[in-house]
N, C-alpha and C positions, 0 to 999 in steps of 0.2 A: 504494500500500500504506500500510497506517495501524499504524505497527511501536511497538510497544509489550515496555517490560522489567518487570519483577515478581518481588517475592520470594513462593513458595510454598513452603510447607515448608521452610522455612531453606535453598530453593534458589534461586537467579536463576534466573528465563528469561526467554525472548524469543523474540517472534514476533509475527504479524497479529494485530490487531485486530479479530473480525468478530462483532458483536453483542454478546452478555452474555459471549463467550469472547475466549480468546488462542489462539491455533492455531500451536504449538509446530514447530521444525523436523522434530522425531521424530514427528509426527502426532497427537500428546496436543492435550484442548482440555481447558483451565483454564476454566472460572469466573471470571472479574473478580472476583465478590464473595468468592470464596476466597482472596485472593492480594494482597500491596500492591504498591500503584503505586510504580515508581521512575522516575527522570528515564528517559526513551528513548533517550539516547545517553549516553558516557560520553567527552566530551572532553577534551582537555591542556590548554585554556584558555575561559573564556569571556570575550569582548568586550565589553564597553558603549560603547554612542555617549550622549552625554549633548545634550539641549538639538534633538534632532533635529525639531521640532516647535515652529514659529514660538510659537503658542499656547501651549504649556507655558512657553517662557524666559519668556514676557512674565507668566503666573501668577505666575510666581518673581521677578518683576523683573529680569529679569537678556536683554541681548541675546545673540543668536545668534552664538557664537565666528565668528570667522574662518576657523578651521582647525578639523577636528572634533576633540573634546572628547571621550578615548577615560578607559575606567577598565572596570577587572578586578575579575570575583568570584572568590572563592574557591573551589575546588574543596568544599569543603565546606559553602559555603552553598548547592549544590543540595539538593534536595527534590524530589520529585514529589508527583503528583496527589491530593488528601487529606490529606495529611501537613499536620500542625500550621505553624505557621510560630509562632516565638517569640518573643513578646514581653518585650524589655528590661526587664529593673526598673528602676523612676524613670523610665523614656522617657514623654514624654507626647504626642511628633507623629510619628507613624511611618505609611506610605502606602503604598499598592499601587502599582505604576505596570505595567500591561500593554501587553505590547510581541510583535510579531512576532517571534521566532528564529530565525535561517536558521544550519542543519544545514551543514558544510562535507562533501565525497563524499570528496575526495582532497587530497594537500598541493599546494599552490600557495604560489609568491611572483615578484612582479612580476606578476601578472597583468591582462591589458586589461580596462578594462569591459567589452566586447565581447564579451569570451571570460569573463563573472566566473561567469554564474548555468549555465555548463559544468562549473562545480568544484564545484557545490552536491547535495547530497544532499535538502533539503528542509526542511523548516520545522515550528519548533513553538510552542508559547505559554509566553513565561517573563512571572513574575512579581517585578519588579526590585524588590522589597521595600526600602523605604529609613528609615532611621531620621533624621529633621532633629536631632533633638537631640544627634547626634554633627558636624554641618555647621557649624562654629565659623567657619572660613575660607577662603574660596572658592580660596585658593590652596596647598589641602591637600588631599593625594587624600581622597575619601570612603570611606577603608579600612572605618574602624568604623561607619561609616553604610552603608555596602550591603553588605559581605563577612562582618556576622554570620554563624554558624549557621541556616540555615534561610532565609535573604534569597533565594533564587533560586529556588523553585517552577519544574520544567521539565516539561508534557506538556500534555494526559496522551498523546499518541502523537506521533511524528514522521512528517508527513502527505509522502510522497517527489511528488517535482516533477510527474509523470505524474496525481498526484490536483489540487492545488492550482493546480499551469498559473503562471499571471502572477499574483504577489503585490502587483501597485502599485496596487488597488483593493480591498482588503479591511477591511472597519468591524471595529472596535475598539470593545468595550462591558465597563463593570467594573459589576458589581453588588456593593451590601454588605448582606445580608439580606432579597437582592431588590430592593433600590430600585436603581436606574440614577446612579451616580455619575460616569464617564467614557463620552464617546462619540468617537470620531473615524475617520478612514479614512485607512491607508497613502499616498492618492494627496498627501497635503500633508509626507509626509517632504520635509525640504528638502535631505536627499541620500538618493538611490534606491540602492535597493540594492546593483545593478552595483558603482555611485561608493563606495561603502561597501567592498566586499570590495577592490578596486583599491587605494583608499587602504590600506586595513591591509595587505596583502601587499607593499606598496610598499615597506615597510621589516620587517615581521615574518612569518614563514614559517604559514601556517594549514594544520595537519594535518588531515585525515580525522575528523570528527567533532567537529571544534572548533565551540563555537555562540557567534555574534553577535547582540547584541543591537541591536537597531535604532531605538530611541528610544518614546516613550511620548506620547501625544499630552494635551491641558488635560485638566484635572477629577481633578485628585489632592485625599484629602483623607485626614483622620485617622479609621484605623481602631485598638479598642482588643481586649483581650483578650473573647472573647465572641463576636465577631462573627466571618463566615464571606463569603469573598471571592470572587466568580468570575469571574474574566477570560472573556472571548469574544472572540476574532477566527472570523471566517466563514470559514466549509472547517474551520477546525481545532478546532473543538471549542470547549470549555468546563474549562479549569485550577480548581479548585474547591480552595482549603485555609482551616481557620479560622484563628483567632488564638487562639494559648493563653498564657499566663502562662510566662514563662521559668523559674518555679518547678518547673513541672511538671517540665520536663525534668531538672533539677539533683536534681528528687525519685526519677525514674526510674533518672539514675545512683548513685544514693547505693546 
């Protein structure tokens, strides 16, 4: 199933995915283009794995941690599908990084690799929005640099395990006005998924809906206000939001 949320009519719903509609529990079928895209699931946390992608640390200069390299969005830097994403005033290097998102079904802690992708609901496309010009010192969470307003673009559906099957081979493509900026594939995570949910649960409890982010493979680069971003991972779709001016939004609340 390919589950999707939306605001229509100053309502939320949710439901299937199926063509140019959403197919509502109560039998209604919405129109996509009547209706905004909202993140597919609503979790108590979401996870980032930093540096999970030989390729990327080495872009950065920087080697591959020892131990994984965890750091949290903000509940409020999600976004869905379309939705603006905002850029900083005075930020001058700020990037896309798309990544795989695996959807947690039910709460776990301690859990085996073995028994990890048993607790998974399924997967969707975030977009770990990051600001470097907030990145002063490597030994300072990156709050202000990924937990903006609007840094986390999540959809546009949560594709469940029954569609997508085995996640450890699926390509990774970011386009920025069409041209191909990142390419990579799942299979060179230098920890798989399993090892991922194991390790977090190992010490912190993952609820029903909680999404982790699973790293970003080379080919980040600076996108500015104007331009319009779209992640691809294969099975799931196409995450599509531009970059607008942080102004706007300060203009919208005034």
């Amino acid at each position: 199933m390919r589950w999707v949320r939306m605001r229509h009519q100053g309502q939320i719903v949710e439901g299937e995915w199926i063509g140019e509609f959403v197919k509502t529990g109560d039998g209604r079928e919405i129109r996509c283009t009547d209706a905004d895209w909202l993140p597919p699931v609503v979790p108590t946390k979401v996870v980032g794995l930093a540096l999970n992608y030989r390729d990327h640390a080495a872009e950065l200069g920087l080697e591959n941690p020892e131990d994984p390299a965890l750091f949290f969005k903000p509940l409020s830097s999600l976004t869905g599908h379309r939705a603006p994403v905002y850029y900083p005033e005075g930020a001058t290097h700020c990037h896309y990084e798309t990544e795989v998102a695996v959807v947690m079904d039910r709460s776990c802690r301690g859990v085996r690799a073995e028994q990890a992708l048993d607790y998974v609901r399924g997967y969707t496309i975030a977009n770990d929005f990051t600001c470097r010009d907030f990145i002063r010192n490597i030994f300072r969470p990156p709050v202000r640099a990924k937990g903006y307003d609007s840094f986390c673009p999540l959809g546009p559906a949560l594709y469940t395990k029954d569609i997508i099957g085995d996640p450890d081979a699926l390509e990774i493509v970011t386009r920025v006005n069409g041209e191909i900026r990142q390419s990579g594939n799942t299979r060179h995570l230098q920890m798989a998924i399993p090892d991922i949910i194991a390790y977090i649960s190992s010490f912190m409890t993952l609820e029903a809906g909680d999404v982790i982010l699973t790293g970003t493979p080379k080919g980040i680069s600076p996108v500015y206000p104007g331009d319009q971003m779209a992640c691809e991972v294969e099975g799931l779709g196409v995450l599509v939001n531009p970059v607008v001016p942080d102004a706007v939004r300060h203009a919208h609340h005034q």
